[in-house]
C-alpha positions in Angstrom: 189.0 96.4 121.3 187.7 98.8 118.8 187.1 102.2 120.4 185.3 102.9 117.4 182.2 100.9 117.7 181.2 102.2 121.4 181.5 105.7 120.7 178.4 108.0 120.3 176.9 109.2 116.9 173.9 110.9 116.0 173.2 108.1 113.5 174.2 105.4 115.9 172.2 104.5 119.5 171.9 107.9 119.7 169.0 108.2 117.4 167.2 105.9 119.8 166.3 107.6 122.5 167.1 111.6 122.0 164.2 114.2 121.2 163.4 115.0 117.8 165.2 117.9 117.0 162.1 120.6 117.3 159.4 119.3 119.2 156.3 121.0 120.6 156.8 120.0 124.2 157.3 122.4 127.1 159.9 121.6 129.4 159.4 124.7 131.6 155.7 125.4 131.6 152.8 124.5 130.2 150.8 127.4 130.0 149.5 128.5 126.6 150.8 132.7 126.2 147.4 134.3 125.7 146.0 137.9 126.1 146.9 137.5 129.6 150.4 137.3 128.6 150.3 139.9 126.4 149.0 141.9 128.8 151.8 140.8 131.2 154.6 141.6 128.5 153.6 144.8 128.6 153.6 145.0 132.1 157.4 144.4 132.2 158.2 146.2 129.2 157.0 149.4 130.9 158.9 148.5 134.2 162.2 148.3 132.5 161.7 151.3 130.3 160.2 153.3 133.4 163.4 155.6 133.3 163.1 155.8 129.9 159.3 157.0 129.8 159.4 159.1 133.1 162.2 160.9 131.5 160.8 161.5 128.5 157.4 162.8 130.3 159.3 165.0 133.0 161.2 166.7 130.0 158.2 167.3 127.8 155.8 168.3 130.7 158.5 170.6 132.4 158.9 172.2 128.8 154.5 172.7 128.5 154.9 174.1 131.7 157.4 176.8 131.3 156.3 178.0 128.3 153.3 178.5 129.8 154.9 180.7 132.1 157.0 182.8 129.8 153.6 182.9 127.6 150.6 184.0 129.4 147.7 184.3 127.5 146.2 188.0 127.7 142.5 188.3 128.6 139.9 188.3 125.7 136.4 188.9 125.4 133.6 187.3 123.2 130.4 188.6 121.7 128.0 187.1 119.9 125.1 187.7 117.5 122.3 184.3 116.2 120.5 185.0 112.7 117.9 183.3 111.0 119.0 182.3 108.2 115.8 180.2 106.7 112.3 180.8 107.1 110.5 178.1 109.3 107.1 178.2 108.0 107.1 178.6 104.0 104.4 180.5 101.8 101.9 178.1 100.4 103.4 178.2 96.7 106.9 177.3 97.9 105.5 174.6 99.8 104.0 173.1 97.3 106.7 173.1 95.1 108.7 171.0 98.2 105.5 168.4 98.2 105.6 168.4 94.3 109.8 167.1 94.8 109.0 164.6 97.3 105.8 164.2 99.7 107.6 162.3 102.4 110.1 165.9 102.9 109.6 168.1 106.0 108.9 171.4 105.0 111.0 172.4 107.3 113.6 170.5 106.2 117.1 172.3 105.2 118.1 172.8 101.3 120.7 175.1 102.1 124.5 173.8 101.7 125.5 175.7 104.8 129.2 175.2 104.9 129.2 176.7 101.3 127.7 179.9 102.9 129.6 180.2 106.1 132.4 180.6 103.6 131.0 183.0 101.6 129.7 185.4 104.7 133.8 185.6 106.0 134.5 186.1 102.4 136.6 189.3 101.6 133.4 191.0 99.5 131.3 190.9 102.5 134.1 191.4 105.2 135.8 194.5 103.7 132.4 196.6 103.7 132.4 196.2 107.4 136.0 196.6 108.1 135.9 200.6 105.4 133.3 201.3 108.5 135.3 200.4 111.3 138.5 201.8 110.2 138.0 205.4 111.6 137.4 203.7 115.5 140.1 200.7 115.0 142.9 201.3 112.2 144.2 198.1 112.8 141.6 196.1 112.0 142.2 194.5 108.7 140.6 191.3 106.7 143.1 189.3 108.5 143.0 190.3 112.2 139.2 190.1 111.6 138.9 186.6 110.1 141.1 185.1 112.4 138.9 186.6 115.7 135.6 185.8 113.5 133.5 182.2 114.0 130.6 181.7 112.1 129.0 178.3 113.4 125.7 176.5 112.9 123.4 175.8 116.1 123.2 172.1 115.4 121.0 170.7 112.9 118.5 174.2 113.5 118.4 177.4 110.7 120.3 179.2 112.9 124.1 180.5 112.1 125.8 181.8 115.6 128.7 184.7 115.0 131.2 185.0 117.8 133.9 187.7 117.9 136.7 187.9 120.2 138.9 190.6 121.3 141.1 192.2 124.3 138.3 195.6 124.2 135.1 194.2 125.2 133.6 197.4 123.1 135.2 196.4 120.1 133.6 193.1 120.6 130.3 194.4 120.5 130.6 196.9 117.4 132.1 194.8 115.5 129.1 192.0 115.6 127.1 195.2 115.4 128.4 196.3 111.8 128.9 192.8 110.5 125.2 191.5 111.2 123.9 195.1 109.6 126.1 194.0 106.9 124.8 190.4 106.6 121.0 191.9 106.4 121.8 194.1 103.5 123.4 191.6 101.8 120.1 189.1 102.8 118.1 192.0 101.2 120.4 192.4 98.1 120.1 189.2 97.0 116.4 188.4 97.3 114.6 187.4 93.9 111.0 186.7 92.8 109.7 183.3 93.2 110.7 181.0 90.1 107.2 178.7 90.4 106.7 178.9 86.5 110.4 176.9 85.8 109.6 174.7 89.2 106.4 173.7 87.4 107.8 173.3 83.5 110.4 170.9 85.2 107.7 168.8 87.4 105.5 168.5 84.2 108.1 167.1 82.2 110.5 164.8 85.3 107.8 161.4 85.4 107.7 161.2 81.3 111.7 161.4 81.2 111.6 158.9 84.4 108.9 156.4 82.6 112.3 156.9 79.5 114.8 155.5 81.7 113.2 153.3 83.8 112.1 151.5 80.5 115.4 151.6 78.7 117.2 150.0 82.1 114.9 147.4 82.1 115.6 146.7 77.7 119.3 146.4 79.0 118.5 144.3 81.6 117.4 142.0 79.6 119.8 142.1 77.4 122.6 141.2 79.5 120.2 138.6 81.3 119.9 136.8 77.6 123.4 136.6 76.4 125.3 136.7 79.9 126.5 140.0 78.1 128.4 142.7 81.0 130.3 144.9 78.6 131.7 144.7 75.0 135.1 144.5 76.3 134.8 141.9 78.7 133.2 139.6 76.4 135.5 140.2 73.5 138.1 139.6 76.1 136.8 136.3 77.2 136.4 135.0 73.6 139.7 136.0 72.6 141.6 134.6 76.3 139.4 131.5 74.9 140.5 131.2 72.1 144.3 131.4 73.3 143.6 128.7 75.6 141.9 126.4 73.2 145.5 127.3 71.0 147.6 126.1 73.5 145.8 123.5 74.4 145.4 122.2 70.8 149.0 122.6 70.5 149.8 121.1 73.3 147.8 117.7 72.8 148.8 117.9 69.0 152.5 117.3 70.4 151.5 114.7 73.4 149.6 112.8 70.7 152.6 112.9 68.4 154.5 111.8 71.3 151.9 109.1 72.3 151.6 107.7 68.9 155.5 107.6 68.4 155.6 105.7 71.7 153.2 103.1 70.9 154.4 102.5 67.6 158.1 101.8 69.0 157.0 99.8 72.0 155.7 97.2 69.0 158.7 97.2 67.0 161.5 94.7 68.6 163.8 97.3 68.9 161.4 99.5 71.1 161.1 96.1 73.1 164.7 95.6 73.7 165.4 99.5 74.3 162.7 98.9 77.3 163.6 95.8 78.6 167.3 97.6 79.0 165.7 99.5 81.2 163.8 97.3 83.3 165.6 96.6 86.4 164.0 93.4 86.7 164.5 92.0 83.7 168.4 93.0 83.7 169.1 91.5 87.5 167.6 88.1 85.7 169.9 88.2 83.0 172.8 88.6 84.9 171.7 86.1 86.9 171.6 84.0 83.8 175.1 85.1 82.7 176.6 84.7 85.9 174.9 80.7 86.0 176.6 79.9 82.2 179.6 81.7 82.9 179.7 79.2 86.2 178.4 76.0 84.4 181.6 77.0 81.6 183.9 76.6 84.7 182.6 73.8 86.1 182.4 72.1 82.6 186.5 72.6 82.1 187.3 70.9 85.6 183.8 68.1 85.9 182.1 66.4 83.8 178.6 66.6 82.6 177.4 63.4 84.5 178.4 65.7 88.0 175.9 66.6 89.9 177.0 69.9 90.2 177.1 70.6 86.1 173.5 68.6 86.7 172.2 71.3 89.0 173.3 74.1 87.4 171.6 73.2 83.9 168.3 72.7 85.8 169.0 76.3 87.3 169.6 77.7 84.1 166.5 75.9 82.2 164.6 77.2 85.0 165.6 80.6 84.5 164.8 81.2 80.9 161.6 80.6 81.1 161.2 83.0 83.9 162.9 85.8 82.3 160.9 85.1 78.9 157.8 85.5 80.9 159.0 88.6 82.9 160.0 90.4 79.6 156.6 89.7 78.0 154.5 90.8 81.0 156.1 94.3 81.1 156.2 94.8 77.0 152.6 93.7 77.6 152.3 96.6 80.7 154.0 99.0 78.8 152.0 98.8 75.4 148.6 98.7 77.5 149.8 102.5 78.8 150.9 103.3 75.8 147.3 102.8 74.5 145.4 104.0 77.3 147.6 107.6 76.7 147.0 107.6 73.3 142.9 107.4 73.7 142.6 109.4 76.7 144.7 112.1 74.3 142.3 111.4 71.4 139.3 111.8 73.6 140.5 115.2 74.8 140.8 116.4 71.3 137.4 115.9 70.3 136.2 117.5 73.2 138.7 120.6 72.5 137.2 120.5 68.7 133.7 120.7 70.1 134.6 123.5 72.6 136.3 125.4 69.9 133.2 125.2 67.7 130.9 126.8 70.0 133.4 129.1 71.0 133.4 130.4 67.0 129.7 130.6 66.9 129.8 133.1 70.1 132.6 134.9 68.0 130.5 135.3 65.1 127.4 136.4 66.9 129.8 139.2 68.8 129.8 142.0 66.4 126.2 142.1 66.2 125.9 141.9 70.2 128.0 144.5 71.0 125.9 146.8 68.5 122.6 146.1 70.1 124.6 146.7 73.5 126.2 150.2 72.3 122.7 151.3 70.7 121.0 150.5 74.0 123.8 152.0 76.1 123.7 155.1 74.2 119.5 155.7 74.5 120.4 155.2 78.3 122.7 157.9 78.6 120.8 160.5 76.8 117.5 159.5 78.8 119.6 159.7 82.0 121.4 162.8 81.2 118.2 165.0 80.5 116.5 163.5 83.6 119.9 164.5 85.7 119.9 168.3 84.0 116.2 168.3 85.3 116.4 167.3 88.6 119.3 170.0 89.3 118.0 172.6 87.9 114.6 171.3 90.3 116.9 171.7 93.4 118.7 174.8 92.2 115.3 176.5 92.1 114.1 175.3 95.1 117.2 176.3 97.0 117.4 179.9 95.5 112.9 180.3 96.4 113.5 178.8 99.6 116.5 181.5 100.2 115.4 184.5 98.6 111.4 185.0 99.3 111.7 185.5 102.8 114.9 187.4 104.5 117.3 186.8 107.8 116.3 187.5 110.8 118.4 188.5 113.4 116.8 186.5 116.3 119.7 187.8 119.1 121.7 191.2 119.1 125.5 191.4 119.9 126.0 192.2 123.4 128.6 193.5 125.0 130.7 191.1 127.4 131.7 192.1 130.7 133.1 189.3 131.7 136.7 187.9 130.3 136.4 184.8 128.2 136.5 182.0 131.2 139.9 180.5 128.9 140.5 176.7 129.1 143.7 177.0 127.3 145.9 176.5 130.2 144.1 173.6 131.5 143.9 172.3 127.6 147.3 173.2 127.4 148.4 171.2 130.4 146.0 167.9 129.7 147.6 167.8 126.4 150.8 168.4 127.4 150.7 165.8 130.0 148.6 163.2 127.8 151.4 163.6 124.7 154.4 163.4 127.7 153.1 160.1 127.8 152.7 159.0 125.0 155.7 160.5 123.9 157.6 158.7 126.8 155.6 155.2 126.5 156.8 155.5 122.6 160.1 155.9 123.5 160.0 153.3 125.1 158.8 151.0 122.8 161.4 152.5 120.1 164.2 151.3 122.5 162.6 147.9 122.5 162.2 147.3 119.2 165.8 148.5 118.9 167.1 146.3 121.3 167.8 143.1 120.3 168.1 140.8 123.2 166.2 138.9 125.3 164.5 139.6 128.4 163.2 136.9 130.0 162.9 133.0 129.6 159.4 133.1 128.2 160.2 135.2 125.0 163.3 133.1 124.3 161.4 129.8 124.7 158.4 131.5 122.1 160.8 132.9 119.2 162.9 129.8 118.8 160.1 127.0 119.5 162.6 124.7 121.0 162.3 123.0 124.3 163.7 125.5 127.4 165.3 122.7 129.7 166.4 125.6 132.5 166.2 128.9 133.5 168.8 130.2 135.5 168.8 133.2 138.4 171.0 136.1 137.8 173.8 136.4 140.4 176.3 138.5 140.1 178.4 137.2 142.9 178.7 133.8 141.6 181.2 134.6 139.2 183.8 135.9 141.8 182.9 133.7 144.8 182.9 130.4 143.1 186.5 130.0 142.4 187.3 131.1 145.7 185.5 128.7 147.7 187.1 126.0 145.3 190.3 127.5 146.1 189.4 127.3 149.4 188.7 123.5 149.3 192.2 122.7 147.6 194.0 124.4 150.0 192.6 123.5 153.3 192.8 119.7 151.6 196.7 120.3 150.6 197.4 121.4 154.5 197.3 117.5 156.0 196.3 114.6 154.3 195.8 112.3 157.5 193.5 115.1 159.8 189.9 114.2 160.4 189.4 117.6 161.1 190.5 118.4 156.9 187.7 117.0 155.8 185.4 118.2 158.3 186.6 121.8 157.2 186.2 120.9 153.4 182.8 119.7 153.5 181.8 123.2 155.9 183.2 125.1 153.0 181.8 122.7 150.4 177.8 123.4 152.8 178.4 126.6 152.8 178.6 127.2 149.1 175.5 125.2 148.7 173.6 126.9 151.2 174.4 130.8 149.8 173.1 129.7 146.0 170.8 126.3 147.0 167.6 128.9 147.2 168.1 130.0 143.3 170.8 128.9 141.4 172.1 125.4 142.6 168.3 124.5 142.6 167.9 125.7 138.6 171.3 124.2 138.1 169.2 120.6 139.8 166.4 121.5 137.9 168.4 121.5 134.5 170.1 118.6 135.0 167.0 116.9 135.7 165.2 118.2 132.7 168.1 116.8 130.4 167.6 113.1 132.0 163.4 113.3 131.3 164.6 113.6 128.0 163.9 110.4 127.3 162.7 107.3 129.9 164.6 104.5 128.3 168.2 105.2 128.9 170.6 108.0 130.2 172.2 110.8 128.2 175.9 109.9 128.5 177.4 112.9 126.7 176.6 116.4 126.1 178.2 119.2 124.2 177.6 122.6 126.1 177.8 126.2 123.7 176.2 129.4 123.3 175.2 131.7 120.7 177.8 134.8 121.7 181.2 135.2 123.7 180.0 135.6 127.5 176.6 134.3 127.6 177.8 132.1 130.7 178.1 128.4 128.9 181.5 127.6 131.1 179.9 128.5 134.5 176.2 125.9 133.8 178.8 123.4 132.1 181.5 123.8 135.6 177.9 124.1 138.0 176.1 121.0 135.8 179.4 119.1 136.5 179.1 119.3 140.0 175.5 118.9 140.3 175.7 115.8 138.3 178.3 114.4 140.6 176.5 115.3 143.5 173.5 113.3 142.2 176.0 110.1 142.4 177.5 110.2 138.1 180.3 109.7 137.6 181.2 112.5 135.9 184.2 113.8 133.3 184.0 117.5 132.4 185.9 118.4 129.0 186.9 122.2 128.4 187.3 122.0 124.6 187.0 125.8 124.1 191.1 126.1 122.9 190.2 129.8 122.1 189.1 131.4 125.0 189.0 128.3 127.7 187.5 129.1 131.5 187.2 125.6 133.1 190.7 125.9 134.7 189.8 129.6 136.3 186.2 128.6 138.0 188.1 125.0 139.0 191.2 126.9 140.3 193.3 124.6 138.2 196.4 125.0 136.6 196.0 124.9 132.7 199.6 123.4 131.5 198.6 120.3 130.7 195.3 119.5 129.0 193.0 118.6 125.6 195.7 119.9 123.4 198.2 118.1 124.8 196.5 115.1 124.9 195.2 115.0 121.2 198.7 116.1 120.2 200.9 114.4 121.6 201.2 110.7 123.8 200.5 111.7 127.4 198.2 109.5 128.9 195.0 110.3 129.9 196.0 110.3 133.9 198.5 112.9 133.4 195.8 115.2 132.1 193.1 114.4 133.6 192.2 116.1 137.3 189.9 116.0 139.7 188.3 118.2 142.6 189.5 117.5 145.9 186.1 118.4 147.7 184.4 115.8 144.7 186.6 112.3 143.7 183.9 111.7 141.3 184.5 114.9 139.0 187.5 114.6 136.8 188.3 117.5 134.8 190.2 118.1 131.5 191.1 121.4 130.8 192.0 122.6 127.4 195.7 122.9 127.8 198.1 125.6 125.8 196.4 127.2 123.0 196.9 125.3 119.6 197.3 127.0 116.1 194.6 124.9 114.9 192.0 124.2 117.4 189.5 122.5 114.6 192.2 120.5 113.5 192.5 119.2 116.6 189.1 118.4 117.7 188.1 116.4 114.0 191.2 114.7 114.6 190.4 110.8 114.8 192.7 110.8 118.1 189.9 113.5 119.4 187.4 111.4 118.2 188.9 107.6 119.9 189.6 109.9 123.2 185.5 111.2 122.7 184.8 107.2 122.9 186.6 106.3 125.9 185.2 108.8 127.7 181.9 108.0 127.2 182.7 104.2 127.8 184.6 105.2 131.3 182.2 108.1 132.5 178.6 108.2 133.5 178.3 111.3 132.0 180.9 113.4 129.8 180.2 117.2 129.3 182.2 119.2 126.5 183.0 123.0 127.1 182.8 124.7 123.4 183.1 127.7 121.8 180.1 129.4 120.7 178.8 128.3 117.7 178.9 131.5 115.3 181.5 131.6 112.9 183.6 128.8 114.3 183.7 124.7 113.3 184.4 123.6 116.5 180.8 123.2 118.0 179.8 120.8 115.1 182.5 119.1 115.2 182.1 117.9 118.9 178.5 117.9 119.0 178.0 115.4 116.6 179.9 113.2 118.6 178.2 113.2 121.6 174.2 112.4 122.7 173.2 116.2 122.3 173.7 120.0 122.3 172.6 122.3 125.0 172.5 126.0 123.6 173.0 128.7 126.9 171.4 132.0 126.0 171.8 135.0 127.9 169.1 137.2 129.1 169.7 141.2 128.2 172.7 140.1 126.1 172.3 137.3 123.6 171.5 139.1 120.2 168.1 137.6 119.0 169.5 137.7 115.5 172.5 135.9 116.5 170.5 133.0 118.1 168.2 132.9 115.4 171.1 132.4 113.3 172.1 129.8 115.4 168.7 127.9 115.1 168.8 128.1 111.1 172.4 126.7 111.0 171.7 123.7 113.4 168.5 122.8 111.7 170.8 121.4 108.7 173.6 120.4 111.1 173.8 116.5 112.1 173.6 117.4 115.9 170.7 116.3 118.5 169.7 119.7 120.1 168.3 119.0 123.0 167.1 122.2 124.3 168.0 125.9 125.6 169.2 127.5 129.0 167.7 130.7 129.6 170.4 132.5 131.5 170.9 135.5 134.0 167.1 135.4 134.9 166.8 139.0 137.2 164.2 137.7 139.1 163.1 134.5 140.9 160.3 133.4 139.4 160.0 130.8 141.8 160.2 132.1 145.1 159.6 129.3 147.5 162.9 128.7 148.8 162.3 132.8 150.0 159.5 131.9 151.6 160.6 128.8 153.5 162.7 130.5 156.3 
């Protein structure tokens, strides 16, 4: 019996029936991730960080707070002065110079550029007047100490400016704002002029001829570049000359295919072109050697019959027969080929003309440039000059109309400085806090979101399942003491069952410890264990997965423990089941089974033992047998692409209902491909909080050009149940 013919490939049966390798199913889910999801995400992203951001907040808030305290602010007080700064109601003549600039504007609308002059009133030549009389009461007022207590602000939209000063002497509040608005008045009075209506009306004699200029020399270049599709000089000299280029090329180009065409046609006419094609022809050489192979038969035949045999007979008719046929053939595709041939060389003549017409009119626009681009720069030019005297008009207009509308009628101071009796109500504090307690969050929910965009894992079964958009066949509940209490209770089982092997009551004890296993981890993870193993057989409804190759992305992501706990699930279900540990480096079947490890794979692909020596089975299961993976070898992936690893790999999966291989994980080691593409599939167990997503995506890329089925990926070390019947079902 050949071993070799039953055993499972990826090109073999196993193509038949397993899941493409990416596919856009879901396994565990079928919901869409949406806002809602987002919205979730963040939702746990803030509840694991929540140590992170309250300590962040705490320490940033409990800072605001005592520097409050070391830093109380002293009490201040604030006067205030409001001047007029803008008549409301014009004279008559400087109204109707505003009418004269544009009927439809208010005359009551601003033309002052206040934020110009706010700058200028807390400039140094108006300030130091005030602070030369202040001196002899306060010495240490200076520019700077007054500046920085000084805001000048405008009420709104109105003509109003509003001076507040604030200071710890509610007296020097209000003498301060007493000096300064005397200051501001002088300075009001200083600078008034006489009206300027003579250069207002000059300018609005002479602003609709020079507007009638420009308007009429826009609309001559309008037209201009309407007619000859003409932007700018440079663009059009540029089109022409990328033109011209391209028509180049392009000459050049069809200059050589025609060359090439022509040379083409011209051999496929001569005989030698003929017989250089019809070397070529796959056809026409499988006919000749057909022919060749019939006279070298009929020379044969001729030495031992003669011609009157029916066999020389037949074999002249088959080579009359033939000749004919490849006579025809060879003329048919000389025929095809010459036909192409011509077809090229007219749709390549064709295209020349065209490229000649194209370059003509292309040399007429070339010609014409020169004088284009001199009407163009002669038009251009009369539009500046028009625009520019227009532009110096209508400035000096609003510079004259500014300076009237500033200087014919002075300030008013429309409110004195008072003097406060009351402290400044300050909202410092209370800003101070509200800030500090806005930025201690945000400082806290960023910090946060640093340490998650620095961490690289996983957190839950959803975001593995979106990044590497392959089916998730399981997710698996955390439980920390599975890893401890497992072996025991199998230990347990093997030695009540090694007490007596005639006592009812041995079996009765070995099933109570076998039930009470199941029920402590039935509720979460014996159940996703069932769920898993389900999963993997819906893979496909036609026939069972027989083997499967078990790895994970990193050391410790928990592969042995679902391949050990799939075992047993499986042969609970009724399989038949063998369970490999091929992980030679760093192998854990034998600790979770409680099994000695002396003999095993290693063994058994080195050397002659049989099979039974190695293999083992459960006491409390006769239907799981269990290989472990023996001493550790110098070579594991020697071993394992050995062809005795590969003969054993057969029998197994003719003997077992299902076979499932232990393996290293797959980064920087041989030994996962080399099992995997023996068997029906991979299954990839990824860790959650531990398996880098770099690693796994690593992983991904690498078995996308490996010849291995993956089937899917185990989310592992789920926190919390997702699915919390069983809790409710008491």
């Amino acid at each position: 019996m050949n071993n070799q013919d039953n055993k499972p490939s990826n090109q073999g049966h196993n193509s038949n029936y397993i899941t493409p390798f990416f596919q856009n199913q879901n396994i565990m889910g079928s919901e869409e991730p949406g806002d809602e999801w987002d919205y979730k995400q963040l939702m746990d992203l803030l509840k694991r960080r929540m140590v992170i951001i309250l300590g962040v907040a705490t320490t940033v808030m409990t800072g605001v707070v005592v520097n409050l305290l070391l830093n109380p602010k002293p009490l201040e007080y604030e006067s205030r002065f409001q001047m007029l700064i803008e008549p409301v109601n014009y004279n008559n003549n400087v109204s109707g110079l505003i009418n004269e600039i544009s009927p439809l504007r208010s005359s009551n609308q601003s033309t002052l550029d206040y934020e110009s002059q706010i700058l200028v009133l807390k400039s140094p030549d108006l300030i130091n007047n005030s602070i030369k009389q202040l001196q002899p009461i306060y010495p240490y007022i200076n520019y700077n100490y007054l500046s920085n207590s000084l805001n000048i602000a405008r009420l709104g939209q109105t003509k109003i400016l509003e001076v507040r000063y604030r200071s710890q002497d509610p007296r020097e509040s209000k003498q301060v704002l007493e000096q300064i608005s005397q200051d501001y008045l002088e300075y009001s009075k200083e600078k008034r002029q006489t009206a300027l209506g003579q250069g207002l009306q000059y300018i609005n004699r002479e602003l609709p001829s020079l507007q009638n200029r420009v308007d009429q020399v826009q609309r001559e270049l309008q037209i201009f570049q309407q007619r000859y599709n003409f932007i700018s000089p440079e663009s059009l000299a540029s089109q022409i000359a990328g033109q011209t280029v391209n028509f180049t090329q392009q000459q050049q180009e069809l200059d050589l295919q025609l060359a090439k065409a022509r040379a083409n046609y011209a051999f496929l006419q001569s005989e030698e072109g003929k017989t250089a094609m019809l070397d070529k022809y796959p056809v026409y050489q499988e006919l000749n050697t057909e022919l060749r192979q019939l006279v070298l038969q009929l020379a044969t035949t001729s030495t031992l019959l003669q011609d009157e045999n029916p066999n020389i007979i037949t074999l002249k008719e088959k080579r009359d027969n033939l000749i004919p046929i490849i006579q025809e053939e060879s003329e048919r595709y000389i025929r095809t080929l010459r036909a192409e041939a011509a077809s090229v060389l007219k749709s390549l003549e064709v295209n020349k003309q065209e490229l000649e017409r194209n370059q003509q009119i292309l040399q007429q626009q070339s010609t014409q440039l020169p004088e284009l681009i001199r009407q163009h720069t002669e038009i251009q030019r009369r539009l500046q000059i028009a625009t520019g005297s227009l532009n110096r008009f209508l400035s000096s207009r609003e510079n004259l109309q500014i300076q009237n509308s500033q200087t014919e009628i002075g300030w008013q101071l429309i409110e004195a400085p008072n003097q406060p009796t009351n402290p400044v109500v300050s909202s410092g504090v209370i800003r101070d806090i509200i800030i500090g307690l806005v930025a201690s969050i945000f400082l806290g929910i960023g910090a946060a979101l640093l340490m998650e965009k620095l961490d690289r894992t996983y957190h839950n079964a959803l975001s593995i399942k979106e990044r590497v958009k392959i089916p998730l066949l399981g997710d698996i509940p955390f439980n920390r003491q599975l890893q401890s209490d497992q072996p025991r209770i199998i230990k347990s089982q093997n030695a009540i069952l090694q007490l007596s092997d005639s006592l009812p009551e041995t079996i009765t004890e070995v099933n109570s410890v076998t039930e009470q296993y199941y029920n402590k981890y039935s509720t979460n993870f014996v159940e996703a264990v069932r769920m898993l193993y389900t999963n993997i057989q819906l893979l496909n409804s036609d026939s069972q997965i027989k083997s499967i190759t078990i790895t994970s992305p990193m050391q410790g992501d928990g592969k042995s423990t679902i391949a050990f706990n799939l075992a047993q699930i499986a042969t609970d279900m009724g399989r038949r089941v063998l369970l490999v540990d091929a992980d030679m480096r760093r192998p854990r079947i034998h600790t979770l089974s409680n099994l000695n490890n002396l003999w095993g794979l290693s063994n058994l692909i080195s050397s002659n033992l049989p099979v039974e020596q190695v293999m083992k089975r459960l006491p409390s299961m006769n239907e799981l047998s269990i290989i472990t993976s023996g001493p550790v070898p110098p070579d594991c992936a020697k071993l394992l692409s050995s062809d005795k690893m590969k003969r054993l790999m057969a029998d197994f999966y003719n003997s077992f209902d299902l076979v499932i291989y232990d393996v290293p994980p797959l980064v920087g080691l041989a030994d996962t491909t080399l099992v995997a593409s023996e068997t029906d599939g991979l299954l990839v167990v990824a860790r959650i909080d531990k398996t880098d997503r770099s690693v796994l995506d690593r992983v991904v890329a690498d078995l996308k050009i490996a010849p291995i089925n993956l089937l899917g990926i185990v989310a592992n070390g789920q926190k919390h149940n997702l699915n919390s019947y069983y809790d409710s079902v008491v």
